[in-house]
C-alpha positions, -999 to +999 in steps of 0.1 A: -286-674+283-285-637+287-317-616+281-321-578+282-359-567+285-367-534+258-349-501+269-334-518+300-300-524+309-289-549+338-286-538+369-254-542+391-273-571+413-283-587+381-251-585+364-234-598+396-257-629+396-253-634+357-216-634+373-221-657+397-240-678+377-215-679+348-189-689+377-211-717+388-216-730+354-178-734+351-169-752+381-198-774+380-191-781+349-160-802+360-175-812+390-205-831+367-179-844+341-158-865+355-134-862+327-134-822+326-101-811+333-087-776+350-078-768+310-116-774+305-133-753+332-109-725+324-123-726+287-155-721+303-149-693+325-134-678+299-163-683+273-190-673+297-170-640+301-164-632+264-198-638+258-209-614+285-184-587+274-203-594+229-234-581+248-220-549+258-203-547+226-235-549+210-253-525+229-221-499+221-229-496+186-264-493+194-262-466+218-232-447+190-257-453+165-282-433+184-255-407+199-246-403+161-283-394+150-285-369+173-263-347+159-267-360+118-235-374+118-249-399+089-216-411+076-204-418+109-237-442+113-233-454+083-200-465+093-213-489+118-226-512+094-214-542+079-199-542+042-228-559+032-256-547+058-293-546+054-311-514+062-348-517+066-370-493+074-408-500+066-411-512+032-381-502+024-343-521+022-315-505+018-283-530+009-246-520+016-228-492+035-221-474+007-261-470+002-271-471+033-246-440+039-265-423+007-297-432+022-289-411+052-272-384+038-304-377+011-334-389+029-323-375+065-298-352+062-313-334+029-276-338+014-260-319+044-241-335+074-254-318+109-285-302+121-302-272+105-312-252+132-342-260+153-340-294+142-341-322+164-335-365+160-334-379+198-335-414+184-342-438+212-325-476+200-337-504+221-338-543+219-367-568+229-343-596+234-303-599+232-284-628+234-252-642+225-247-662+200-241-701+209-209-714+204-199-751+196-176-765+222-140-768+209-117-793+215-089-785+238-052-802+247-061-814+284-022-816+285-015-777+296+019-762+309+009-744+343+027-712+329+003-713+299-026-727+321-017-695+347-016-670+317-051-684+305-066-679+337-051-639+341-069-635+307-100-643+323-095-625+353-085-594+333-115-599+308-138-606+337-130-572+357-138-551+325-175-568+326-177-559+363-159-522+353-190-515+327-211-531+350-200-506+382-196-476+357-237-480+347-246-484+382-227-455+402-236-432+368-273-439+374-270-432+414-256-397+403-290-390+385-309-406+417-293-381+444-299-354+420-332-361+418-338-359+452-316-332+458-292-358+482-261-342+482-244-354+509-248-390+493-239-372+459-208-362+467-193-399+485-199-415+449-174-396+437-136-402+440-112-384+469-099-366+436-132-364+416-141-335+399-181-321+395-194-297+373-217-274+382-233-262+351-228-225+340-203-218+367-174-245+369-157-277+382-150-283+418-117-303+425-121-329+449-145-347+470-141-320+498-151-291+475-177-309+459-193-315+492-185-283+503-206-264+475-236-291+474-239-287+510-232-250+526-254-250+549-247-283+562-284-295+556-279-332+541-304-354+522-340-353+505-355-324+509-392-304+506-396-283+474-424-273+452-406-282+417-388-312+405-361-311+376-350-352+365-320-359+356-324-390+331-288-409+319-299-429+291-281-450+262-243-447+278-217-450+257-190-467+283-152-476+274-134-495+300-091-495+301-071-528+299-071-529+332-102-528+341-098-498+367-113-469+352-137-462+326-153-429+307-189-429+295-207-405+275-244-406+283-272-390+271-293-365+299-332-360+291-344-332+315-384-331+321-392-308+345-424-299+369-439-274+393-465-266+409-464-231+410-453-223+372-457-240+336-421-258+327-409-279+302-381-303+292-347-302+280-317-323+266-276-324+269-249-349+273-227-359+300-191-368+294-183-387+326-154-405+340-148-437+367-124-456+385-124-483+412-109-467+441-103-486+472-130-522+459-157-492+450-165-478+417-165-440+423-171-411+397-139-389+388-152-365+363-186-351+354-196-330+327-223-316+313-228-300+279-264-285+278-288-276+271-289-294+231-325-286+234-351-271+254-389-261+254-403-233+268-431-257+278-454-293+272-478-278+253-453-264+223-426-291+229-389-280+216-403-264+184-420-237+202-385-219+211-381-195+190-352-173+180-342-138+199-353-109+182-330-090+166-313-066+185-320-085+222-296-083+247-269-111+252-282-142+269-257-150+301-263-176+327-238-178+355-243-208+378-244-198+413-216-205+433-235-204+471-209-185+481-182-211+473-169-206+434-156-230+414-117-243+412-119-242+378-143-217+363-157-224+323-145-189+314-107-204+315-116-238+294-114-219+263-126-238+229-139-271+250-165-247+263-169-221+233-208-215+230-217-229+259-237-206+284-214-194+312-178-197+296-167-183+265-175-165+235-212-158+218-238-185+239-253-210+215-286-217+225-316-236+209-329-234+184-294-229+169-275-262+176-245-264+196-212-282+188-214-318+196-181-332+216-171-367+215-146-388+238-144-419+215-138-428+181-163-441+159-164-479+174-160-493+139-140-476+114-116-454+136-126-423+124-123-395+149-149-369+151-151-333+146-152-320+181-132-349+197-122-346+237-105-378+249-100-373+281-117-350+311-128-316+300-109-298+327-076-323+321-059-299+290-060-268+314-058-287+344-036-315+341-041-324+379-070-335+370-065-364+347-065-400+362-034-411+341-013-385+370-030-402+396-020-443+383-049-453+366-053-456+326-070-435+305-096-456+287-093-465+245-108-441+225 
C-alpha cells in the first residue's frame, strides 16, 4: 500500500524503499508459496511496478490541472476529465465534460480563455491519501517459454527504471532549489550534466558544466555564504515526462519566490521552470534549466500581487539585464527570438505584471492530445542551438 501525506511527494529514500519493498514482496512471494513459479513472481514485480508508475500518473493530471488554471486554460482542464465526470465544488455538481468545460469557461473565465490582466489563479491541488487501486490476482500459464519469460522480465525492468527516472528527476530538481537557497554554487553546478545548460535569468544560458561553474563561482569562493537577504526558490507541483528508456526526463515545475531582508521591505513572486534530466554515468544530473519569470510579483506583503500597478503612461522602458560577473553568457536571450518575446532581458516590448505574459508548455495536454498555444517540446536554447539538445548527445527526448 502506497500513501502520499497532503502537498508531499516521496522522497528519493522513500521511493527507493517502496522499491525495495515492492522487490521483496515479489521474491518472497515465491519463497512463501511453495507452488509460486518464476512466471508468478515476475507477475508480481511487474504489478508492484505498474502500480507505482498509476500513482505518478495520477499526480500528472493533478499537477496539469493546476498548471492549466494558472493561466485559464479552462478547456484544456476541462479536458482532463472523464466523459462522465463529476465536478463538485461546495454545493454545487457539475456532471459531464461538456459542462464542466461550460462551468469553467462562464463562472471562471467570464466567457474568455486566459487571464485579464492583473489577474491571478495559483491553484495549489493536493491529496490527503493516494493509493492504487487493488487488483485481483489473475491466473497465469506457469508453463512459460524463456524467450517470452525473458521479454516479460525486460518489461519490468524497463517499466521499473521510468519509476526510478521520475523518482531521480524530483529529487535532483528539488536539490537545485536547495543550493540556490543557500547560495552553494559549487554544489549547484555538479548536479548538472558535463553538457548541461543553466540559465541565468535576464542574461542567458551557460553551455556546460565548466561555464556554469565558472559564472556561479568567479571568485572561487564555494558554498553557504553570509548575507543579509534571502530569496527561496520553491519547485512545486512538477509536471515530469520520462522517455521509453528511462534515461532522460523534462519537467515543468512551478517556482514560488518569497523573499526577505533585513534591511528593506520585499515581497514574493512566481514563474515556471522548464527543466530537463538525464542519468549520466548511474547519477541523475540536470541538462537544461529555464526559467520564465516573473508570472507575478508584489511590490511587497502588505499589498500582495494586486498592489503592482501599471507604469504610467509615458515611463521609460523597463530593462533588466542579468549580470554576467564578468563572464557572459554562451547563449544570450537577445538571440532566442519568439521563445523569449516579452520576457525581460531578450526581445521585443518586456511584459511585466500586472499584464500577463505568454504561458509556454513542453507537453501536450495528458488526456486529449491537444497541443497548446505556446508549445516548446524540447530545451529552450535547442532550436537556435542544436548542440544543445540531448537527442545529439544519445539520449531520447521525452513524449510530449
Amino acid at each position: 500500500m502506497l500513501g502520499l501525506r497532503k502537498s508531499c511527494d516521496l522522497t528519493f529514500v522513500q521511493f527507493t524503499f517502496v522499491i525495495l519493498l515492492a522487490l521483496s514482496h515479489a521474491f518472497s512471494f515465491g519463497a512463501q508459496n511453495s507452488g509460486a513459479s518464476p512466471s508468478a513472481r515476475v507477475d508480481r514485480l511487474a504489478l508492484e511496478v505498474e502500480r507505482a508508475n498509476a500513482v505518478r500518473a495520477v499526480k500528472e493530471l493533478q499537477h496539469s490541472y493546476a498548471q492549466y488554471a494558472q493561466f485559464g486554460l479552462w478547456s484544456e482542464m476541462a479536458l482532463l476529465f472523464a466523459e462522465r465526470a463529476e465536478f463538485i465544488n461546495g454545493e454545487e455538481s457539475i456532471r459531464g465534460r461538456a459542462a464542466i468545460r461550460d462551468h469553467f469557461l462562464t463562472k471562471l473565465g467570464h466567457g474568455k480563455h486566459g487571464l485579464p490582466a492583473g489577474e491571478l489563479r495559483a491553484r495549489i491541488v493536493a491529496t490527503e491519501r493516494l493509493l492504487p487501486a487493488p487488483v485481483a490476482p489473475r491466473a497465469r500459464n506457469s508453463s512459460i517459454l524463456p524467450a517470452d519469460m525473458d521479454a516479460r522480465i525486460k518489461e519490468a525492468e524497463r517499466k521499473l527504471a521510468i519509476s526510478k527516472a521520475y523518482d531521480g528527476t524530483e529529487n535532483v530538481s528539488s536539490a537545485y532549489g536547495d543550493y540556490l537557497d543557500d547560495l552553494d554554487f559549487g554544489e549547484l553546478a555538479k548536479i548538472f550534466a558535463l553538457k548541461g545548460a543553466k540559465e541565468i535569468p535576464f542574461a542567458g544560458f551557460y553551455v556546460g558544466r565548466g561555464s556554469i561553474a565558472r559564472r556561479e563561482t568567479p571568485s572561487g569562493k564555494r558554498g553557504p555564504r553570509a548575507r543579509t537577504s534571502l530569496t527561496l526558490h520553491l519547485r512545486t507541483q512538477p509536471v515530469i515526462l520520462v522517455a521509453r528508456d528511462g534515461r532522460s526526463s523534462s519537467i515543468r515545475t512551478r517556482l514560488f519566490q518569497p523573499a526577505s531582508s533585513r534591511t528593506q521591505a520585499l515581497g514574493f513572486s512566481g514563474g515556471m521552470y522548464h527543466d530537463q534530466a538525464v542519468l549520466e554515468n548511474g547519477s541523475w544530473k540536470l541538462w537544461s534549466v529555464a526559467i520564465d519569470e516573473h508570472y507575478f510579483s508584489s511590490p511587497n506583503y502588505q499589498g500582495g500581487w494586486s498592489a503592482a500597478k501599471d507604469p504610467p503612461p509615458g515611463a521609460p522602458r523597463l530593462t533588466m539585464v542579468g549580470t554576467s560577473a564578468g563572464y557572459p553568457p554562451d547563449i544570450p536571450l537577445t538571440v532566442l527570438g519568439e521563445r523569449q518575446r516579452g520576457f525581460l532581458g531578450a526581445t521585443g516590448d518586456p511584459i511585466v505584471w500586472p499584464s500577463i505574459l505568454p504561458m509556454w508548455f513542453h507537453y501536450r495536454n495528458p488526456v486529449s492530445g491537444h497541443v497548446p498555444e505556446h508549445f516548446w517540446p524540447d530545451c529552450v536554447t535547442c532550436t537556435y542551438a542544436p548542440y544543445t539538445s540531448m537527442k545529439n548527445h544519445g539520449y531520447l527526448l521525452p513524449p510530449w
